[in-house]
C-alpha positions in Angstrom: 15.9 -4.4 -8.7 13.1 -3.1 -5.9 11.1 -4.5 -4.5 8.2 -3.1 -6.6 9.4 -4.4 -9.5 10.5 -7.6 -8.2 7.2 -7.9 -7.0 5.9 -7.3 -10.3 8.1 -9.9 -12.1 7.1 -12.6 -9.5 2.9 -11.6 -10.1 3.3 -11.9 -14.0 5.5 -15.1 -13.8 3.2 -16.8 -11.2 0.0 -15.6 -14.1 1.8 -17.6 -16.7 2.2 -20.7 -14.6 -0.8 -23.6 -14.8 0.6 -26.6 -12.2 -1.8 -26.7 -9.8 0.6 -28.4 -7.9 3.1 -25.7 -7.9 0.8 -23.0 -6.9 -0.5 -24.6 -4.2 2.9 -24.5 -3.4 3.6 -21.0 -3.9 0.6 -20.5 -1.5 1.8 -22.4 1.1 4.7 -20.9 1.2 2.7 -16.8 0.8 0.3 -18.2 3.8 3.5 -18.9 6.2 4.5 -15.8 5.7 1.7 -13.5 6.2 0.0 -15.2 8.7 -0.1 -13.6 11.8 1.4 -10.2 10.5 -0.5 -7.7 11.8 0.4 -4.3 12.8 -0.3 -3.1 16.1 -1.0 0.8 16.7 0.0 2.8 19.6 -3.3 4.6 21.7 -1.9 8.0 19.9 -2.1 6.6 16.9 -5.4 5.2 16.9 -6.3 8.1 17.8 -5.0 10.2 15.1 -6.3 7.9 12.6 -9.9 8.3 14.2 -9.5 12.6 13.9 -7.9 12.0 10.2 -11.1 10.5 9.5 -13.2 13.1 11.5 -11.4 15.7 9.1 -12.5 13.6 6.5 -15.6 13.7 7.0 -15.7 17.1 7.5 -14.0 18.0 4.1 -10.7 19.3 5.9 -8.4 17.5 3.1 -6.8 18.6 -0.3 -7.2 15.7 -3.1 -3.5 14.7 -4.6 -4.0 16.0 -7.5 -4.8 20.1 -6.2 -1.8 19.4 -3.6 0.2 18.4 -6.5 -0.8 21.2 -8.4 0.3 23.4 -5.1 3.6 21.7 -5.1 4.4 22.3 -8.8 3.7 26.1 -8.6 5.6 26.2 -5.6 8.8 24.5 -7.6 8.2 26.9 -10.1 8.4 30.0 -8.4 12.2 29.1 -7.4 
């Protein structure tokens, strides 16, 4: 199983459950372990993430879906 799908399971069980109790629970246990988890960037990084979102802004990106259409002619032509 991966993790996406365990992930999954675990979301629609918790949905189904109704003890207060229990999910306070649960929460406890979610809070220990993403408190304090936070990701800390590099200088070059922040920087490239502060010119990704210059190019942004300046409409120097290709949406998913024309990139995917790029990829699939590119497959094709093989």
């Amino acid at each position: 199983m991966t993790t996406i799908e365990l992930k999954r399971q675990l979301m629609h069980r918790i949905a189904e459950i109704d003890d207060v109790s229990f999910l306070n629970a649960i929460k406890t246990i979610l809070d220990s372990k993403t408190r304090g988890q936070t990701i800390e960037l590099s200088k070059e990084q922040k920087l490239e993430i502060k010119e990704s979102k210059k190019d942004v802004d300046l409409g120097l990106f290709v949406e998913q879906q024309e990139l995917d259409k790029e990829f699939n002619k590119w497959l094709s032509a093989k």
